[in-house]
C-alpha positions, -999 to 999 in steps of 0.1 A, spaced: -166 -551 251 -160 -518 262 -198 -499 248 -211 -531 267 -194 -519 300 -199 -480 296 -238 -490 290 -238 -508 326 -223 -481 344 -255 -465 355 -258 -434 372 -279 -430 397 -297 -396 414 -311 -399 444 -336 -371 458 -327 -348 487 -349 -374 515 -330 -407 500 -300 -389 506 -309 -378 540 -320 -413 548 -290 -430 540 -272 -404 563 -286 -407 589 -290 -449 588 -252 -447 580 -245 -424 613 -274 -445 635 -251 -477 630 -218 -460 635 -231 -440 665 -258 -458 683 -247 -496 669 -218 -497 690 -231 -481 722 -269 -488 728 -270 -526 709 -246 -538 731 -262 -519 768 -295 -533 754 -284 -569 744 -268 -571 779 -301 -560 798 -315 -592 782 -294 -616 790 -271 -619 761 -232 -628 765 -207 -600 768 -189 -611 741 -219 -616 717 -233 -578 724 -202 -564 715 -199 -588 687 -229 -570 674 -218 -534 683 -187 -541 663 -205 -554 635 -228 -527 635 -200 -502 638 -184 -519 608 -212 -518 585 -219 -485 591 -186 -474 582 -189 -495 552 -220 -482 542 -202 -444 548 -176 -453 525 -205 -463 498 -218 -430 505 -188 -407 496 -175 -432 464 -210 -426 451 -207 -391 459 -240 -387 476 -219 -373 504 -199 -343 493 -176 -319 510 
């Protein structure tokens, strides 16, 4: 049981622009989720509530997506 679960873990390189990528998606949906989504949803039409809704969401996935970022260790200090 054990070989069976050290054969799953699977590590995984990324090159330099993946990294980059995912850095910069993760900090576009902290940063810009929460502010423009919401200023944008609003010049549309869309409920308060909803648009910040959204920012929120956005603001949570991207902190989640952060946190994916450091366990894996593709962000390092």
């Amino acid at each position: 049981m054990t070989e069976r679960n050290k054969d799953m873990n699977v590590d995984v390189t990324y090159s330099k622009f993946t990294k980059v990528a995912f850095i910069v998606i993760s900090m576009l949906l902290i940063f810009a989720g929460p502010t423009y989504v919401p200023y944008v949803m609003g010049k549309v039409s869309i409920n308060g509530y909803v648009s910040t809704g959204v920012g929120a969401l956005l603001f949570i996935v991207g902190m989640a997506f952060m946190m994916f970022l450091v366990k894996k260790k593709v962000i390092t200090a």
